[in-house]
C-alpha positions in Angstrom: 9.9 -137.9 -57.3 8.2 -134.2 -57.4 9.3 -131.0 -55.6 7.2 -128.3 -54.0 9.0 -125.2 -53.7 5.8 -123.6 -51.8 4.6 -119.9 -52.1 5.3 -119.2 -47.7 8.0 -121.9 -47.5 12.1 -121.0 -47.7 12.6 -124.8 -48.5 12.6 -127.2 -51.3 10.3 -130.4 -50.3 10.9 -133.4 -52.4 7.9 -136.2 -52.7 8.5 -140.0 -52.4 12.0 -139.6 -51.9 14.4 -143.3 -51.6 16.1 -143.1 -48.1 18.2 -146.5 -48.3 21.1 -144.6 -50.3 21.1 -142.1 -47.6 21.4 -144.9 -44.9 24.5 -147.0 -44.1 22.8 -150.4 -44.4 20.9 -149.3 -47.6 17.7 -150.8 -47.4 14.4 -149.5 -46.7 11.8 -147.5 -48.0 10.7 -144.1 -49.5 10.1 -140.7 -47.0 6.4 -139.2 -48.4 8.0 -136.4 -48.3 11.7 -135.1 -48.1 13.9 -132.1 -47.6 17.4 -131.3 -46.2 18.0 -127.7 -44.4 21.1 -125.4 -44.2 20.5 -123.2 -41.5 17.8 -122.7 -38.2 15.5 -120.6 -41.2 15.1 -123.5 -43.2 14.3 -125.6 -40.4 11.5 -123.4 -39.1 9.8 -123.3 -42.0 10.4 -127.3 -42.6 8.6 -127.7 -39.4 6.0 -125.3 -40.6 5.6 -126.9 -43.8 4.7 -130.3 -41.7 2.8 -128.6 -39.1 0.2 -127.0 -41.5 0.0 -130.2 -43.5 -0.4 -132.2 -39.6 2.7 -134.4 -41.1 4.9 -136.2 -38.4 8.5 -135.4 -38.6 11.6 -137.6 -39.1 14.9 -136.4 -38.5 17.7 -137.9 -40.5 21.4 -137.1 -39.7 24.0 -139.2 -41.6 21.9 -142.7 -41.3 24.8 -144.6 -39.8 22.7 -145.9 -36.7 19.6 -146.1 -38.7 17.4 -148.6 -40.1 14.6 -147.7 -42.2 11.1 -150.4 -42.6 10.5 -151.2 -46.0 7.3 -149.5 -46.2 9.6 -146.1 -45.8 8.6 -143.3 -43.6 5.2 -141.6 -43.6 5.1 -138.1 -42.9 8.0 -135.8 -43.3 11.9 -136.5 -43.6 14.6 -133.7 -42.5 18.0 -133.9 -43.6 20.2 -132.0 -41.4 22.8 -130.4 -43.6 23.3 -127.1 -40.9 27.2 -127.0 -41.1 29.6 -125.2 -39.3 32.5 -125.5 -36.2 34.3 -123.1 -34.8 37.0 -123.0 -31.2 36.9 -120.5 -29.2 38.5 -120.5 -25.3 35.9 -121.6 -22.4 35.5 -121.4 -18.6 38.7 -121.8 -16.3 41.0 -121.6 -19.7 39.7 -125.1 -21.0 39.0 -125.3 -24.8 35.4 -125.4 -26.2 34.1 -126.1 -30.2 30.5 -125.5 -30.6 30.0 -128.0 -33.8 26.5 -127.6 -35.9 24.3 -130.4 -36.3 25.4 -131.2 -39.8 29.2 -131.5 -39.1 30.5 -135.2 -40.0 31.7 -136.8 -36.6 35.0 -137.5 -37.2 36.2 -134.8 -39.7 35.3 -132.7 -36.2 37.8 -135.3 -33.8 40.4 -135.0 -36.6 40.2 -131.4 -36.5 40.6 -131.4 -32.4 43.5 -133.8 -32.3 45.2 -131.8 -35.1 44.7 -128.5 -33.1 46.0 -130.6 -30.2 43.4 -130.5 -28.1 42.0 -133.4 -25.8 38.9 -134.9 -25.0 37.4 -136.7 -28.0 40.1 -139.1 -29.6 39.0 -142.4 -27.8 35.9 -141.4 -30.3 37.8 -141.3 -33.3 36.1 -143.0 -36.6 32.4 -143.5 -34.8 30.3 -142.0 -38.4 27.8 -140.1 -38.2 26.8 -136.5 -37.8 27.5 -134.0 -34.4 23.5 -134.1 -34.1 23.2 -137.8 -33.0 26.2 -137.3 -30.1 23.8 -136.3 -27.5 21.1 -138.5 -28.6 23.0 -141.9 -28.7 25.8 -140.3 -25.6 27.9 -141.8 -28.1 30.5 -143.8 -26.6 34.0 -146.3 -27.8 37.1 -147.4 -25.9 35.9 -146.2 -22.9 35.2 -143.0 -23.5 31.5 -141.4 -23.7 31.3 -138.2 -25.7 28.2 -137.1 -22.5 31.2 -136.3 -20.1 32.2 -133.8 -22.8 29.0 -131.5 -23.6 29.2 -128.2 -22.2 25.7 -127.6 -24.2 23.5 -129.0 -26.7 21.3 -126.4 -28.6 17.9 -127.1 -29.9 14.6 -126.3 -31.7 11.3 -126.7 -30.0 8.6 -128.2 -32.3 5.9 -127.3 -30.2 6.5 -124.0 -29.1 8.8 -123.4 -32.2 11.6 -121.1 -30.3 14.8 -122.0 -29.7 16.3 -123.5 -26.4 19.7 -124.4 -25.2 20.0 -127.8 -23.0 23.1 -127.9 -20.3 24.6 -131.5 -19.5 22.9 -132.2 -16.3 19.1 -131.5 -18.3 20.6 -133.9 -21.2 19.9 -136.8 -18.6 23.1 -139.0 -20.0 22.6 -142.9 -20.1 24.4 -145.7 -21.5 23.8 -145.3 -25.1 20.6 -143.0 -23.8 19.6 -139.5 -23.1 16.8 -137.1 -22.5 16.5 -136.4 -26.6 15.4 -140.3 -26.7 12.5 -140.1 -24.4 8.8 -139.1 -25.2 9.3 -135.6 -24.1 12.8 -135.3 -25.9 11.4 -136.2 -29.5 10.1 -132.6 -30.0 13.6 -131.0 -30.2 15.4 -131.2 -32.5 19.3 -130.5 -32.1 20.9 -127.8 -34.2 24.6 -127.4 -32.4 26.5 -128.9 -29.9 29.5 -127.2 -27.7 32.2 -130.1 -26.5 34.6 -129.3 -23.8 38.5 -129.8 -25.1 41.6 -129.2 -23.3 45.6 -128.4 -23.8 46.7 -130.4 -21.9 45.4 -134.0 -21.1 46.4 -138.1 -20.6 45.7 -141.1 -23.1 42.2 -142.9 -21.7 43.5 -146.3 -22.3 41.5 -147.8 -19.7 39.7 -150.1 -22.4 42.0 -153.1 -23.1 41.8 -152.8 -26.9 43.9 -149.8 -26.6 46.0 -150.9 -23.7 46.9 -153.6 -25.8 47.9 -151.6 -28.6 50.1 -149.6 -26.8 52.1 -152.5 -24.8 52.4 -154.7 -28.1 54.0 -151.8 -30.1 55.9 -149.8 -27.2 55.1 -146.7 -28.6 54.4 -143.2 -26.7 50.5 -143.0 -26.8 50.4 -139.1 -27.9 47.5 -137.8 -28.6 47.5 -138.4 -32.5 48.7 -141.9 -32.0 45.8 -142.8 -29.4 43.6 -141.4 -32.3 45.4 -143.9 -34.5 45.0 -146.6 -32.2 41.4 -146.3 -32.5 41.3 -146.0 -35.6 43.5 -149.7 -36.7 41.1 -151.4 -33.5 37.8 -150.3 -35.5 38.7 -150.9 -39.2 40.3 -154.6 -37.5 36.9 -155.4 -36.0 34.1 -153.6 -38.1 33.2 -153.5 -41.9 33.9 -150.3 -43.7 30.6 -148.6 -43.5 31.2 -146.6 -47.1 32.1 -150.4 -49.0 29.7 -152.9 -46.5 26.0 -152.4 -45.8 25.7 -152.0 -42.4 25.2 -149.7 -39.0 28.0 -151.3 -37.1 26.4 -152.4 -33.6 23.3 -153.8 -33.8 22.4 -154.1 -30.1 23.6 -152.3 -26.6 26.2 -154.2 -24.1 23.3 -155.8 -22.1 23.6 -154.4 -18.2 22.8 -157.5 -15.4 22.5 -157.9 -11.8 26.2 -159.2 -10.3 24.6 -161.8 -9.2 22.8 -163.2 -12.2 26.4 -162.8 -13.8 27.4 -164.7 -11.2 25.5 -167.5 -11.8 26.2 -167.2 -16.0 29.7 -168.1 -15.4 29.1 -171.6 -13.9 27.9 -172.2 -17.5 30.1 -169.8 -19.2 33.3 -169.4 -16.8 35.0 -167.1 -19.5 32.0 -164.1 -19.9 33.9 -161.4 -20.0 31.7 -158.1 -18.3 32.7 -154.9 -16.5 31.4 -152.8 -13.7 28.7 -151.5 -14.5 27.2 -149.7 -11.3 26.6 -150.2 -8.0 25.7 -154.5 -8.2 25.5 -154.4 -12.0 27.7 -155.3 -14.6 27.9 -155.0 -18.5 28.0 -157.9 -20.6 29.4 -157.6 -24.0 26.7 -158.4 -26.8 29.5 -159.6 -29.4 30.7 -162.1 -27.1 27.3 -163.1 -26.4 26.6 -163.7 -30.0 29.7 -165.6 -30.7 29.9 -167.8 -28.2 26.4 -168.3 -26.9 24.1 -168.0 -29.7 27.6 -169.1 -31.6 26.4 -166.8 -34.9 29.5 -165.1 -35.5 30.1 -165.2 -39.5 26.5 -166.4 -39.9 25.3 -165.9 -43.5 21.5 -166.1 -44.4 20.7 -165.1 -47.7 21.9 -161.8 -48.1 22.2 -161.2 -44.4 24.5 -162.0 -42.0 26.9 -161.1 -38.9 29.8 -159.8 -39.5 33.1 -162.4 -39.7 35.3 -159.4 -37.6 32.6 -158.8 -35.2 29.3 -160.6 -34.3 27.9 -157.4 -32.9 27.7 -156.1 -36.5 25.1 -157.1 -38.6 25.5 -156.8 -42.4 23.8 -156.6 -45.5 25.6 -158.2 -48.5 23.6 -156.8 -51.2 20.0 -157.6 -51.7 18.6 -157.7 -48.6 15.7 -156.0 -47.2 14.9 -153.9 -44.0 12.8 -157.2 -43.1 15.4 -159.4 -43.5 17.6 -157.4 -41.2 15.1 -157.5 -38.3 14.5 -161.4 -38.8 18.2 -162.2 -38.5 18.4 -159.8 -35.8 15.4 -161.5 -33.5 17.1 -164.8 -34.3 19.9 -163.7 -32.7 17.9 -162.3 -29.3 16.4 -165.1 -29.0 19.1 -167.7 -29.5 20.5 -165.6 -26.8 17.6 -165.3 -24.5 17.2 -169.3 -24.7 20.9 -169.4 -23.6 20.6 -167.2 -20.9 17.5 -164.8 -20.3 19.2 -161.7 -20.9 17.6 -159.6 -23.4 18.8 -157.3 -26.4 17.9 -153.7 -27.3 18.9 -152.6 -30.1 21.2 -149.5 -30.3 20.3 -149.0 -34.1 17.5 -146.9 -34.4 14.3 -148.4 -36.8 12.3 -146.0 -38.4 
Protein backbone atom coordinates (compact mmCIF):
# COMPACT_ATOMS: atom_id res chain seq x y z
CA UNK A 1 0.00 0.00 0.00
CA UNK A 2 1.37 3.65 -1.21
CA UNK A 3 -0.15 7.12 -0.40
CA UNK A 4 -0.37 10.16 -2.61
CA UNK A 5 -0.67 13.23 -0.68
CA UNK A 6 -0.94 15.27 -4.19
CA UNK A 7 0.38 18.88 -4.79
CA UNK A 8 -3.73 20.44 -5.52
CA UNK A 9 -5.33 17.75 -3.42
CA UNK A 10 -6.51 18.42 0.61
CA UNK A 11 -6.64 14.58 0.88
CA UNK A 12 -4.47 11.66 1.61
CA UNK A 13 -5.20 8.78 -1.24
CA UNK A 14 -4.05 5.39 -0.26
CA UNK A 15 -3.22 2.72 -3.33
CA UNK A 16 -4.43 -0.95 -3.20
CA UNK A 17 -6.07 -0.63 -0.13
CA UNK A 18 -7.87 -4.25 1.63
CA UNK A 19 -11.66 -3.38 2.08
CA UNK A 20 -12.79 -6.76 3.74
CA UNK A 21 -11.71 -5.51 7.29
CA UNK A 22 -13.65 -2.44 6.65
CA UNK A 23 -16.77 -4.67 5.71
CA UNK A 24 -18.99 -6.66 8.13
CA UNK A 25 -18.70 -9.97 6.23
CA UNK A 26 -14.89 -9.53 5.69
CA UNK A 27 -14.27 -10.75 2.44
CA UNK A 28 -13.44 -9.22 -0.73
CA UNK A 29 -10.97 -7.47 -2.48
CA UNK A 30 -8.61 -4.39 -2.60
CA UNK A 31 -10.02 -0.54 -3.60
CA UNK A 32 -7.12 0.76 -6.49
CA UNK A 33 -7.27 3.47 -4.71
CA UNK A 34 -8.54 4.64 -1.21
CA UNK A 35 -9.29 7.60 0.99
CA UNK A 36 -11.62 8.55 3.96
CA UNK A 37 -12.88 12.36 4.19
CA UNK A 38 -13.73 14.60 7.29
CA UNK A 39 -15.54 17.28 6.10
CA UNK A 40 -17.55 18.56 2.49
CA UNK A 41 -13.59 20.08 1.58
CA UNK A 42 -12.16 16.85 1.63
CA UNK A 43 -14.82 15.40 -0.28
CA UNK A 44 -14.63 17.93 -3.17
CA UNK A 45 -11.36 17.52 -3.73
CA UNK A 46 -11.70 13.46 -3.45
CA UNK A 47 -14.08 13.81 -6.27
CA UNK A 48 -11.58 15.96 -8.00
CA UNK A 49 -8.89 13.73 -7.46
CA UNK A 50 -11.08 10.91 -9.39
CA UNK A 51 -12.46 13.24 -11.84
CA UNK A 52 -9.05 14.39 -13.30
CA UNK A 53 -7.77 10.85 -13.15
CA UNK A 54 -11.52 9.68 -15.06
CA UNK A 55 -11.64 7.12 -11.90
CA UNK A 56 -15.24 5.82 -10.93
CA UNK A 57 -16.20 6.41 -7.43
CA UNK A 58 -17.29 4.08 -4.61
CA UNK A 59 -18.78 5.29 -1.63
CA UNK A 60 -18.21 3.31 1.52
CA UNK A 61 -20.06 4.05 4.84
CA UNK A 62 -19.61 1.53 7.63
CA UNK A 63 -19.84 -1.72 5.16
CA UNK A 64 -22.63 -3.41 7.17
CA UNK A 65 -24.91 -3.98 4.09
CA UNK A 66 -22.04 -4.45 1.75
CA UNK A 67 -20.43 -7.12 -0.01
CA UNK A 68 -17.29 -6.54 -1.83
CA UNK A 69 -16.25 -9.14 -5.27
CA UNK A 70 -13.08 -10.65 -4.78
CA UNK A 71 -11.39 -8.88 -7.54
CA UNK A 72 -11.94 -5.56 -5.12
CA UNK A 73 -13.11 -2.35 -6.45
CA UNK A 74 -11.60 -0.55 -9.47
CA UNK A 75 -11.58 2.99 -9.41
CA UNK A 76 -11.77 5.09 -6.28
CA UNK A 77 -13.01 4.24 -2.67
CA UNK A 78 -14.53 7.12 -0.20
CA UNK A 79 -14.71 6.48 3.36
CA UNK A 80 -17.20 8.77 4.78
CA UNK A 81 -15.81 9.78 8.21
CA UNK A 82 -17.82 13.48 8.13
CA UNK A 83 -18.98 13.38 11.76
CA UNK A 84 -21.19 15.48 13.62
CA UNK A 85 -25.13 15.70 15.25
CA UNK A 86 -26.61 18.27 16.74
CA UNK A 87 -30.80 19.03 18.08
CA UNK A 88 -32.18 21.88 17.50
CA UNK A 89 -36.37 22.67 17.71
CA UNK A 90 -38.20 22.29 14.16
CA UNK A 91 -41.53 23.32 12.57
CA UNK A 92 -44.86 23.33 14.67
CA UNK A 93 -42.54 22.67 17.98
CA UNK A 94 -41.54 19.04 16.81
CA UNK A 95 -37.84 18.11 17.47
CA UNK A 96 -35.28 17.80 14.55
CA UNK A 97 -31.30 16.31 14.59
CA UNK A 98 -29.53 16.96 11.48
CA UNK A 99 -26.88 13.89 11.84
CA UNK A 100 -23.61 13.96 9.29
CA UNK A 101 -23.05 11.19 7.12
CA UNK A 102 -20.30 9.62 9.22
CA UNK A 103 -22.34 9.42 12.51
CA UNK A 104 -22.67 5.56 13.62
CA UNK A 105 -26.52 4.67 13.46
CA UNK A 106 -27.26 3.67 16.62
CA UNK A 107 -24.94 5.75 18.85
CA UNK A 108 -27.39 8.60 17.05
CA UNK A 109 -30.96 6.43 18.31
CA UNK A 110 -29.32 6.04 21.67
CA UNK A 111 -28.64 9.58 21.95
CA UNK A 112 -32.56 10.47 20.84
CA UNK A 113 -34.10 8.04 23.27
CA UNK A 114 -31.84 9.31 26.06
CA UNK A 115 -32.86 12.96 25.29
CA UNK A 116 -36.38 11.54 25.28
CA UNK A 117 -37.34 12.12 22.11
CA UNK A 118 -39.47 9.82 19.74
CA UNK A 119 -39.35 8.70 16.45
CA UNK A 120 -36.44 6.36 15.84
CA UNK A 121 -36.39 3.56 18.66
CA UNK A 122 -38.22 0.75 16.67
CA UNK A 123 -34.64 1.28 14.66
CA UNK A 124 -32.57 0.71 17.48
CA UNK A 125 -29.28 -1.56 16.84
CA UNK A 126 -29.62 -1.52 12.75
CA UNK A 127 -25.36 -0.80 12.09
CA UNK A 128 -24.30 1.26 9.90
CA UNK A 129 -23.61 4.88 9.30
CA UNK A 130 -26.52 8.01 9.00
CA UNK A 131 -25.44 8.07 5.18
CA UNK A 132 -27.02 4.78 4.18
CA UNK A 133 -30.60 5.70 5.98
CA UNK A 134 -31.99 7.39 2.97
CA UNK A 135 -30.43 5.06 0.54
CA UNK A 136 -31.57 1.62 2.02
CA UNK A 137 -35.14 3.71 3.74
CA UNK A 138 -33.92 1.71 6.41
CA UNK A 139 -36.61 -0.05 8.13
CA UNK A 140 -37.15 -2.88 11.50
CA UNK A 141 -40.15 -3.64 13.64
CA UNK A 142 -42.29 -1.79 11.67
CA UNK A 143 -40.88 1.24 11.52
CA UNK A 144 -39.13 2.90 8.34
CA UNK A 145 -36.66 5.57 9.12
CA UNK A 146 -38.26 7.44 5.28
CA UNK A 147 -41.40 8.62 7.42
CA UNK A 148 -38.81 10.44 9.46
CA UNK A 149 -36.50 12.64 7.08
CA UNK A 150 -37.20 16.17 7.09
CA UNK A 151 -34.09 16.44 4.58
CA UNK A 152 -31.26 14.62 3.18
CA UNK A 153 -28.24 16.86 2.14
CA UNK A 154 -25.99 16.09 -0.69
CA UNK A 155 -23.06 16.60 -3.10
CA UNK A 156 -23.53 16.62 -6.82
CA UNK A 157 -20.66 14.83 -8.70
CA UNK A 158 -21.47 16.18 -11.87
CA UNK A 159 -22.10 19.70 -11.29
CA UNK A 160 -19.95 19.50 -7.98
CA UNK A 161 -22.24 22.04 -5.81
CA UNK A 162 -24.16 21.15 -3.07
CA UNK A 163 -27.91 20.34 -3.02
CA UNK A 164 -30.40 19.62 -0.28
CA UNK A 165 -33.23 16.77 -1.18
CA UNK A 166 -36.76 17.10 0.76
CA UNK A 167 -38.70 13.73 1.51
CA UNK A 168 -41.20 13.72 -1.22
CA UNK A 169 -37.86 14.17 -3.96
CA UNK A 170 -36.20 11.15 -1.92
CA UNK A 171 -38.88 8.85 -3.74
CA UNK A 172 -39.15 6.28 -0.48
CA UNK A 173 -39.59 2.54 -1.36
CA UNK A 174 -39.43 -0.59 0.47
CA UNK A 175 -35.81 -0.95 1.15
CA UNK A 176 -35.45 1.71 -1.96
CA UNK A 177 -35.10 5.26 -2.79
CA UNK A 178 -34.23 7.85 -5.34
CA UNK A 179 -30.28 7.67 -4.12
CA UNK A 180 -30.46 3.92 -5.59
CA UNK A 181 -31.47 4.73 -9.06
CA UNK A 182 -29.33 5.64 -12.09
CA UNK A 183 -29.85 9.26 -11.62
CA UNK A 184 -29.35 9.10 -7.71
CA UNK A 185 -25.72 7.49 -7.96
CA UNK A 186 -24.20 10.91 -8.53
CA UNK A 187 -24.94 12.30 -5.08
CA UNK A 188 -23.44 11.57 -2.58
CA UNK A 189 -25.08 12.20 0.98
CA UNK A 190 -23.21 14.37 3.46
CA UNK A 191 -26.12 15.01 6.39
CA UNK A 192 -29.38 13.95 7.15
CA UNK A 193 -32.13 15.97 9.33
CA UNK A 194 -34.77 13.29 11.19
CA UNK A 195 -37.94 14.55 12.58
CA UNK A 196 -38.21 13.62 16.65
CA UNK A 197 -40.84 14.53 18.92
CA UNK A 198 -41.64 15.04 22.94
CA UNK A 199 -44.18 13.44 23.15
CA UNK A 200 -45.12 10.11 21.23
CA UNK A 201 -46.70 6.15 21.58
CA UNK A 202 -44.63 2.79 21.45
CA UNK A 203 -45.05 1.42 17.46
CA UNK A 204 -45.60 -2.10 18.51
CA UNK A 205 -47.51 -2.91 15.64
CA UNK A 206 -44.84 -5.66 14.60
CA UNK A 207 -45.55 -8.83 16.65
CA UNK A 208 -41.92 -9.37 17.80
CA UNK A 209 -42.38 -6.40 19.95
CA UNK A 210 -46.06 -6.99 20.84
CA UNK A 211 -44.93 -10.07 22.10
CA UNK A 212 -42.36 -8.75 24.17
CA UNK A 213 -44.40 -6.52 25.82
CA UNK A 214 -47.47 -8.97 26.76
CA UNK A 215 -44.98 -11.88 27.93
CA UNK A 216 -43.13 -9.45 30.42
CA UNK A 217 -46.14 -7.03 31.40
CA UNK A 218 -44.01 -4.19 31.43
CA UNK A 219 -44.85 -0.41 30.56
CA UNK A 220 -43.35 -0.03 26.91
CA UNK A 221 -41.53 3.54 27.63
CA UNK A 222 -39.65 4.79 25.38
CA UNK A 223 -36.17 3.30 26.56
CA UNK A 224 -37.67 -0.02 27.14
CA UNK A 225 -39.24 -0.25 23.52
CA UNK A 226 -35.50 0.65 22.53
CA UNK A 227 -34.61 -2.36 24.67
CA UNK A 228 -37.14 -4.49 23.30
CA UNK A 229 -35.47 -4.11 20.08
CA UNK A 230 -32.61 -4.53 21.06
CA UNK A 231 -33.05 -8.39 23.09
CA UNK A 232 -35.42 -9.29 19.52
CA UNK A 233 -32.20 -8.53 17.21
CA UNK A 234 -29.24 -9.97 19.25
CA UNK A 235 -32.05 -13.22 19.75
CA UNK A 236 -32.39 -13.59 16.00
CA UNK A 237 -29.13 -12.18 14.32
CA UNK A 238 -25.25 -12.82 14.84
CA UNK A 239 -23.28 -10.18 16.36
CA UNK A 240 -21.96 -8.30 13.42
CA UNK A 241 -18.50 -7.16 15.40
CA UNK A 242 -17.78 -11.28 16.48
CA UNK A 243 -19.73 -13.06 13.13
CA UNK A 244 -18.93 -12.32 9.55
CA UNK A 245 -21.91 -11.19 8.09
CA UNK A 246 -24.40 -8.18 6.74
CA UNK A 247 -27.43 -9.45 8.52
CA UNK A 248 -30.26 -9.79 5.74
CA UNK A 249 -29.21 -11.10 2.74
CA UNK A 250 -32.35 -10.56 0.61
CA UNK A 251 -35.67 -8.12 0.71
CA UNK A 252 -39.20 -9.56 2.11
CA UNK A 253 -40.38 -10.55 -1.43
CA UNK A 254 -43.72 -8.39 -2.33
CA UNK A 255 -46.64 -10.78 -4.42
CA UNK A 256 -49.90 -10.36 -5.88
CA UNK A 257 -52.77 -11.50 -3.10
CA UNK A 258 -53.77 -13.75 -5.33
CA UNK A 259 -50.58 -15.69 -6.10
CA UNK A 260 -50.32 -15.75 -2.09
CA UNK A 261 -53.38 -17.09 -2.31
CA UNK A 262 -52.69 -19.89 -4.13
CA UNK A 263 -49.10 -20.49 -2.02
CA UNK A 264 -51.08 -21.41 0.93
CA UNK A 265 -52.81 -24.44 -0.53
CA UNK A 266 -49.20 -25.80 -0.46
CA UNK A 267 -47.98 -23.85 2.39
CA UNK A 268 -51.28 -23.06 4.55
CA UNK A 269 -48.98 -21.44 7.32
CA UNK A 270 -46.99 -18.49 5.01
CA UNK A 271 -47.08 -15.96 7.09
CA UNK A 272 -47.22 -12.30 4.88
CA UNK A 273 -48.70 -8.85 5.55
CA UNK A 274 -50.39 -6.10 3.57
CA UNK A 275 -48.47 -4.92 1.49
CA UNK A 276 -50.50 -2.49 -0.83
CA UNK A 277 -53.35 -2.21 -2.54
CA UNK A 278 -53.74 -6.40 -3.77
CA UNK A 279 -50.11 -7.12 -2.63
CA UNK A 280 -48.66 -8.66 0.20
CA UNK A 281 -45.16 -9.21 1.71
CA UNK A 282 -43.80 -12.50 2.19
CA UNK A 283 -41.11 -12.95 4.71
CA UNK A 284 -37.71 -14.17 3.06
CA UNK A 285 -36.57 -16.02 6.43
CA UNK A 286 -39.58 -18.02 6.43
CA UNK A 287 -39.17 -18.75 2.95
CA UNK A 288 -35.67 -20.05 3.45
CA UNK A 289 -36.56 -22.19 6.39
CA UNK A 290 -39.26 -23.78 5.46
CA UNK A 291 -39.34 -23.94 1.71
CA UNK A 292 -35.92 -24.08 0.56
CA UNK A 293 -35.60 -25.69 4.34
CA UNK A 294 -31.77 -24.08 4.63
CA UNK A 295 -31.98 -22.73 7.83
CA UNK A 296 -28.57 -23.65 9.82
CA UNK A 297 -27.14 -24.80 6.42
CA UNK A 298 -23.31 -24.95 6.58
CA UNK A 299 -21.13 -25.21 3.30
CA UNK A 300 -17.70 -24.96 3.81
CA UNK A 301 -17.11 -21.85 5.40
CA UNK A 302 -20.48 -20.52 4.53
CA UNK A 303 -23.70 -20.88 5.80
CA UNK A 304 -27.17 -19.39 7.02
CA UNK A 305 -27.41 -18.42 10.10
CA UNK A 306 -28.93 -21.08 12.93
CA UNK A 307 -31.06 -17.77 14.63
CA UNK A 308 -32.23 -16.54 11.38
CA UNK A 309 -32.19 -18.06 7.77
CA UNK A 310 -32.32 -14.54 6.38
CA UNK A 311 -28.75 -14.03 7.55
CA UNK A 312 -26.09 -15.40 5.76
CA UNK A 313 -22.74 -15.84 7.41
CA UNK A 314 -19.26 -16.25 6.91
CA UNK A 315 -17.45 -18.57 9.39
CA UNK A 316 -13.99 -17.70 8.60
CA UNK A 317 -12.33 -18.41 5.32
CA UNK A 318 -14.77 -17.86 2.99
CA UNK A 319 -14.65 -15.72 -0.04
CA UNK A 320 -16.93 -13.04 -1.60
CA UNK A 321 -17.60 -15.93 -4.28
CA UNK A 322 -18.53 -18.27 -1.93
CA UNK A 323 -21.06 -15.94 -0.43
CA UNK A 324 -22.86 -15.38 -3.80
CA UNK A 325 -22.94 -19.24 -4.63
CA UNK A 326 -24.71 -20.06 -1.33
CA UNK A 327 -26.81 -17.12 -1.78
CA UNK A 328 -28.17 -18.26 -5.60
CA UNK A 329 -28.62 -21.64 -4.04
CA UNK A 330 -30.89 -20.40 -1.87
CA UNK A 331 -33.05 -18.25 -4.71
CA UNK A 332 -33.29 -20.82 -6.53
CA UNK A 333 -34.29 -23.54 -4.12
CA UNK A 334 -36.87 -21.00 -3.53
CA UNK A 335 -37.85 -20.13 -7.01
CA UNK A 336 -38.23 -24.03 -7.74
CA UNK A 337 -40.64 -24.05 -4.72
CA UNK A 338 -42.55 -21.36 -5.61
CA UNK A 339 -41.64 -18.77 -8.46
CA UNK A 340 -41.08 -15.93 -6.30
CA UNK A 341 -37.86 -14.28 -6.75
CA UNK A 342 -35.12 -12.78 -4.34
CA UNK A 343 -33.28 -9.42 -4.52
CA UNK A 344 -30.87 -8.91 -2.54
CA UNK A 345 -30.90 -6.06 0.11
CA UNK A 346 -27.05 -6.29 0.59
CA UNK A 347 -25.36 -4.21 -1.73
CA UNK A 348 -22.29 -6.06 -4.03
CA UNK A 349 -19.67 -3.97 -5.13
Amino acid sequence: MSTDNGTDESVVVEHDVALAPRTTFRVGGTADFFCAVRDEQELVAAVRYALVRDLPITILGGGSNVLVRDEGVRGLVIAMALRGRSFHEGRSGAIEVRARAGEVWDELVSDAVQRGFWGIENLSGVPGLVGATPIQNVGAYGAEVGSRIVSVEAFDIERMSARVFRPEECAFGYRDSFFKSAAGKRFIITAVTYRLSEVGAPDLSYRDTSEYFMERRIEPTLSAVREAVLTIRRAKFPDVDRVGTAGSFFKNPVISRARYDKLTRAYPSMPAHASGAGFVKVPAGWLIEHVAKMRGVREGAVGSSEHHALAIVNHGGARASDILAFAARIEDAVYRATGISFEPEVQVI
